[in-house]
N, C-alpha and C positions, 0 to 999 in steps of 0.2 A: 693381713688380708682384710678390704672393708667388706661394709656387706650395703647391697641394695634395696629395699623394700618399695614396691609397686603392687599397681592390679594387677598389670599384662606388663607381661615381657616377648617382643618381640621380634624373632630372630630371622634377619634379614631386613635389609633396607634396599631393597630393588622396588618397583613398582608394586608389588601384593601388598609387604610390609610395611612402606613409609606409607601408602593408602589407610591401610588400617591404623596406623599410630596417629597420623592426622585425625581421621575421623574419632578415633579412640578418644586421642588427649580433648579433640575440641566439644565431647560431651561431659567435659568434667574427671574423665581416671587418671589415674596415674601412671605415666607407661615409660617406660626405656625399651628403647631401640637399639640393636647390633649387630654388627656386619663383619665381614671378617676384613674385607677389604674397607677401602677410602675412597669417598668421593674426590674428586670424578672417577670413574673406573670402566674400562671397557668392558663388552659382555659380547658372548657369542652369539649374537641374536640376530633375525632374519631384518629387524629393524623395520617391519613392515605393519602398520597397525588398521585392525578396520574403524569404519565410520565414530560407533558407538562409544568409541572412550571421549570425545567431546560431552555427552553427556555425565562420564563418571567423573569424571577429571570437574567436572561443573558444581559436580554433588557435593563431592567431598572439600570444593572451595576455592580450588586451583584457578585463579586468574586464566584467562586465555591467551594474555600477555606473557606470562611467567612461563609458556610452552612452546607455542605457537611459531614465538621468532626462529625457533630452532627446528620447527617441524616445513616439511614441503609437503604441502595437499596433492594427491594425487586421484585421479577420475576411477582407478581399478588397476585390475593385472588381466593382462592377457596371457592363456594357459595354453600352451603352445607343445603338441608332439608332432613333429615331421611336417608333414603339409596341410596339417590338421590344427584347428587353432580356432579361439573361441573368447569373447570378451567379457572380461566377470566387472560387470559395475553393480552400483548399490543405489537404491530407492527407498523410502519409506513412504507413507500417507501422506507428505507434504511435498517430496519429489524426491529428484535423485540426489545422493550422499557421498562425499569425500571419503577417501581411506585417507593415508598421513605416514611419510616416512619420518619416522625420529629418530636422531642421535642417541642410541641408550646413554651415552656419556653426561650429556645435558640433561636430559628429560629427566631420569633418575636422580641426577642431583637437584633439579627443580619440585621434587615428590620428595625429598629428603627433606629440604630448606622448609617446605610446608608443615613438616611435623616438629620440626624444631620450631618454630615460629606459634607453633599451640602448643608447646612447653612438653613436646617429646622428648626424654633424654636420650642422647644419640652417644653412639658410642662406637668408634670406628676401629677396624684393626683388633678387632677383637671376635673370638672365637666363643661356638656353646662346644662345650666339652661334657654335658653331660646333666642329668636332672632324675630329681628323687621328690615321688609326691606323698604327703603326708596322709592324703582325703581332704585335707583343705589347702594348704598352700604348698608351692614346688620352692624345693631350691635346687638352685642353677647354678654349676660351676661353670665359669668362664675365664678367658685368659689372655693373653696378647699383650699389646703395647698399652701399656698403663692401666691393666683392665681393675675393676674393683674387686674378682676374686669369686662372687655370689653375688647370686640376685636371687631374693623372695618374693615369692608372685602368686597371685587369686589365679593366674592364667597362659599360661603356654604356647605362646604362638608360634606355627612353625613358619616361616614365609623363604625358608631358603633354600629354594629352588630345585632343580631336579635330582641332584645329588643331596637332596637336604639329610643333612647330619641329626635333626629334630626326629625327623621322619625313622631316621634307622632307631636312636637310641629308643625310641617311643615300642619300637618293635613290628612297626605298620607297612615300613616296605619291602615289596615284593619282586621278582625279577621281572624285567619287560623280556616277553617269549618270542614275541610280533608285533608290529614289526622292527628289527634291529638294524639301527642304522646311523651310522654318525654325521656329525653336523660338522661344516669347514666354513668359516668366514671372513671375508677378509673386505678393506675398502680401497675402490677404486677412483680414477680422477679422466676425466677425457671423454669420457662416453657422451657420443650426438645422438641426439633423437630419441632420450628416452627422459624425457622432462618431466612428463606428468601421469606418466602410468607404469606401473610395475610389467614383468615378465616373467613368466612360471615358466621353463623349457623341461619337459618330462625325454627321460633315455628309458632305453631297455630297463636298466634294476637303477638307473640312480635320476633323482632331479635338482636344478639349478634354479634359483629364484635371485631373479637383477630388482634392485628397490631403492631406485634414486633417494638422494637425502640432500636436505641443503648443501648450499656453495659447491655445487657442482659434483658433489659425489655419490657414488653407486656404491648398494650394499652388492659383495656376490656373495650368496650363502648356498650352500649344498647340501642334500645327503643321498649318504652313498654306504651302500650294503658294509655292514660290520663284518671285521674278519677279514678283510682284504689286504693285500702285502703293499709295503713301504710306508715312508714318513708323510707327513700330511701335506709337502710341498710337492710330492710324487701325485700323490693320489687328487691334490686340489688341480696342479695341471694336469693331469691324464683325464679328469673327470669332463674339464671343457674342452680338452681335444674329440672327446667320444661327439661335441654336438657342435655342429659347423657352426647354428644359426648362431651360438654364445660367441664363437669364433669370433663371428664378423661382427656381433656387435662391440667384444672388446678389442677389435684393432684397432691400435694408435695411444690405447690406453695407459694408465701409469698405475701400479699396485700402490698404493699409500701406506698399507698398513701390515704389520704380522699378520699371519693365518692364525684366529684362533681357530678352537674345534670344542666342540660338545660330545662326549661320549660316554654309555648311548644316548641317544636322540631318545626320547619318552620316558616316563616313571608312570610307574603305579604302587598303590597303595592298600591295605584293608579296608581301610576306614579313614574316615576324612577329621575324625572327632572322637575325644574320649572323656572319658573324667577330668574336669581342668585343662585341655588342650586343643588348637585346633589346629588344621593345616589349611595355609589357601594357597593363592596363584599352583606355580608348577611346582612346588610340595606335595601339593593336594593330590596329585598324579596329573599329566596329561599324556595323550597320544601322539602328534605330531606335528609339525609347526605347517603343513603344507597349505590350509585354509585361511592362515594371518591372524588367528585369533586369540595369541596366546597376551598380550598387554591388555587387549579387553578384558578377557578371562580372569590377569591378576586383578586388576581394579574393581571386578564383578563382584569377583570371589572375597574379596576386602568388604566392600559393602556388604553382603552377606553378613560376616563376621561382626560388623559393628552392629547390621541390625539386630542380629539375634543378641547381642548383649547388652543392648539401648533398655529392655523393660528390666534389668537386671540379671543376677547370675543363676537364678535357678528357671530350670529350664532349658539355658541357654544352649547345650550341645544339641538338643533335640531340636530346636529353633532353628541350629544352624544346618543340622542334616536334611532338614526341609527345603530351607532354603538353597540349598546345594541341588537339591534335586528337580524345584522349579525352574533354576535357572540353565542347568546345565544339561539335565538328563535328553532331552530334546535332540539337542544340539550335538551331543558324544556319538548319540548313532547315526547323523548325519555324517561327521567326524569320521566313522568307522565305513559307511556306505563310502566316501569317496574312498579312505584307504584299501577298501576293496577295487576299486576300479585303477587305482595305482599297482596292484599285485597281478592286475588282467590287462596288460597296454593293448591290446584291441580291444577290449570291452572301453576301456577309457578314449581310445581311437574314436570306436566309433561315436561314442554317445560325446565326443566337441565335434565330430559331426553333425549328429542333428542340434545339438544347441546353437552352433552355427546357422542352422537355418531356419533356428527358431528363436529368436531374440526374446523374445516374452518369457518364454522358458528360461533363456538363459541371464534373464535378470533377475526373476523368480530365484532363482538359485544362487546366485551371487547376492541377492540381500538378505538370505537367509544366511550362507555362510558367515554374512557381513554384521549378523545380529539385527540385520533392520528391520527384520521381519520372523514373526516364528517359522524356530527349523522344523517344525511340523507342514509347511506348507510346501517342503521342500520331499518329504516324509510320504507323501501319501500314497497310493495305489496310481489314484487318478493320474498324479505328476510326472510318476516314473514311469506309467505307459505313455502320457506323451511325450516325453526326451527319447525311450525307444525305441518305439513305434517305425518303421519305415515310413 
C-alpha cells in the first residue's frame, strides 16, 4: 500500500470540489482530488443553474470558452400551478441576467480538467473509506481502482455530495425530517417551444421542473413525496400523468436517457467545519433544489473554503464558519420561506397571483432567488405585504 502526503484532500470532484482544488492548488498547496466515479459521469441534477456562477466560474479561472459551448442561456423559469403562473427573471444594478442550463456531464469534467491543469492530483474510481485525525494531520484510507491506499493531509474536505460518506464518518450528519422527498431525472429530445426558459409545474404534493439544455434537449426532473409505492419508472410517469400542462408539453417527445433519482432530496448537518475539515457544496447540507441554486452554492461555497485558508491554517475553520454564514444565511430562509409556500398550494396559488400582477415584485424575487441581489430584499416586512396584499 503507498501512501499520499498533501495539505488538502479533497473528496469529491463534482462542482464544490474540483472548484476548491483549482482554487486550492492555484494558490501554491498541495491537494489530491477523488471521486468515486470517472469523468464524464451522469448526475441526478435539475441541470438548471442561476445567473451568478458566471462570476464564480470567472474567479476561480474558468475560461468562458471551456463551459459556455456546452451551456444554453436561458431568460428564467416560469412557475406555473394550474392557471396560476408567474415569471421568475433575474436583474442586477446593470440589467437583467441569464440563468444557464448545463450538461452536468461536461460542465463537471470542464471544473475537473481545471484542477488538474494547476497540478490537482486527481484520482478517479476511487473511494474515502474512512479517516483518523491526529490534531495535526488526518490519514485517509481509500480504495478502488488503482487507489494509493492512504493519503496524509493538513485538511479534510468533504465535497461529496448529499449522501457524503465524509459527512457521516466525520459524525455530522443528521436526518432530513422536512421536507422528504425524492428526486427523478431523466433527458428528453423533441420538445417545441421551450428554448430559452425553464418551467417549474407545482401538483398537489409533488413538482416537475422542464430545463432545456443544449442540442435540443430537456432536463425533466421531479420530486415527489418519499414513501410512495412502485419503481421509479412507475412513479416518474404517474407523476406527469397527475399534470396535463407537462403532458402537452412532452408530446411527440423521445426519453433519451435512464431515470436517475436522488433519495432523499436534502441533507443536513451539525456543523459545516471542525478541527482539520470542512464540508462545502451539498455536503455542507442543503434543502431543496426548487430555487436552482444548488451549482452556485457549490462554487460559492468552494470560494469560501479557499478563502478562509488563503491567510493560512490557523484560524481557518472559524474563517470559514463566517464565511458560510455571510453568504448563505440570508438566502436558507428565503429557501425555507418559499418551501413553506410549497407545503400551502393555495398560499403559493395565490401569492403567483399577485406576482403576476405585479412584475417589480416578481422580479425583486427572482433575483434574489437568483443571487443577484440580496435575499434580504426579498426578506423583509415591507416585501411580503406587497406580494400579499390584495
Amino acid at each position: 500500500m503507498s501512501t499520499l502526503d498533501c495539505d488538502v484532500l479533497v473528496v469529491g470532484a463534482g462542482p464544490a470540489g474540483s472548484a476548491a482544488a483549482a482554487a486550492l492548488a492555484g494558490s501554491g498547496r498541495s491537494v489530491v482530488l477523488i471521486d468515486a466515479a470517472a469523468h464524464p459521469r451522469p448526475k441526478a441534477c435539475a441541470e438548471y443553474a442561476s445567473p451568478r456562477i458566471v462570476e464564480e466560474l470567472r474567479h476561480i479561472g474558468l475560461a468562458d470558452e471551456a463551459w459556455k459551448a456546452d451551456a444554453l442561456p436561458l431568460r428564467g423559469m416560469r412557475v406555473i400551478r394550474g392557471a396560476d403562473a408567474v415569471e421568475v427573471a433575474y436583474e442586477d444594478r446593470d440589467g437583467p441576467r441569464l440563468a444557464w442550463g448545463v450538461e452536468r456531464t461536461r460542465f463537471d469534467a470542464a471544473l475537473a480538467r481545471l484542477a488538474v491543469e494547476r497540478s490537482a492530483q486527481l484520482h478517479e474510481r476511487t473511494r474515502f473509506d474512512g479517516a483518523a485525525f491526529d490534531g495535526e494531520r488526518w490519514r485517509v484510507s481509500i480504495g478502488g481502482y488503482r487507489a494509493p491506499g492512504e493519503v496524509r493531509a493538513r485538511w479534510l474536505v468533504g465535497a461529496d455530495g448529499a449522501r457524503s460518506r465524509v459527512a457521516r464518518g466525520l459524525g455530522v450528519e443528521r436526518p432530513v425530517r422536512a421536507p422528504r422527498r425524492i428526486g427523478l431525472v431523466a433527458h428528453y429530445e423533441g420538445v417545441a417551444e421551450l428554448g430559452d426558459h425553464g418551467e417549474m409545474h407545482v401538483g398537489r404534493s409533488h413538482y416537475i421542473g422542464l430545463a432545456p439544455l443544449s442540442e435540443g434537449r430537456l432536463n425533466v426532473g421531479m420530486a415527489l413525496p418519499a414513501g410512495g409505492r412502485g419503481g421509479a419508472e412507475t412513479r416518474f410517469a404517474a407523476a406527469i400523468e397527475e399534470l396535463p400542462a407537462v403532458v402537452r408539453r412532452l408530446a411527440g417527445s423521445r426519453r433519451l436517457s435512464p431515470i436517475r433519482g436522488a433519495s432523499p432530496i436534502g441533507h443536513r448537518v451539525s456543523r459545516a467545519a471542525g478541527p482539520g475539515w470542512m464540508l462545502i457544496g451539498d455536503a455542507a447540507g442543503f434543502i431543496d433544489p426548487f430555487t436552482g441554486e444548488g451549482i452556485f452554492r457549490a462554487l460559492r461555497s468552494a470560494r469560501c473554503l479557499a478563502d478562509a485558508l488563503a491567510p493560512g491554517d490557523d484560524g481557518a475553520e472559524e474563517r470559514y464558519r463566517a464565511a458560510r454564514r455571510s453568504a448563505f444565511a440570508a438566502k436558507d430562509a428565503l429557501t425555507w420561506t418559499v418551501q413553506g409556500m410549497l407545503a400551502a398550494p393555495p398560499v403559493l396559488g395565490y401569492a403567483l397571483r399577485r406576482l403576476s400582477a405585479r412584475p417589480d415584485l416578481a422580479r425583486r424575487l427572482g433575483s434574489a432567488l437568483g443571487d443577484c441581489r440580496p435575499a434580504t430584499d426579498a426578506l423583509s416586512p415591507t416585501f411580503l405585504a406587497a406580494v400579499l396584499r390584495p
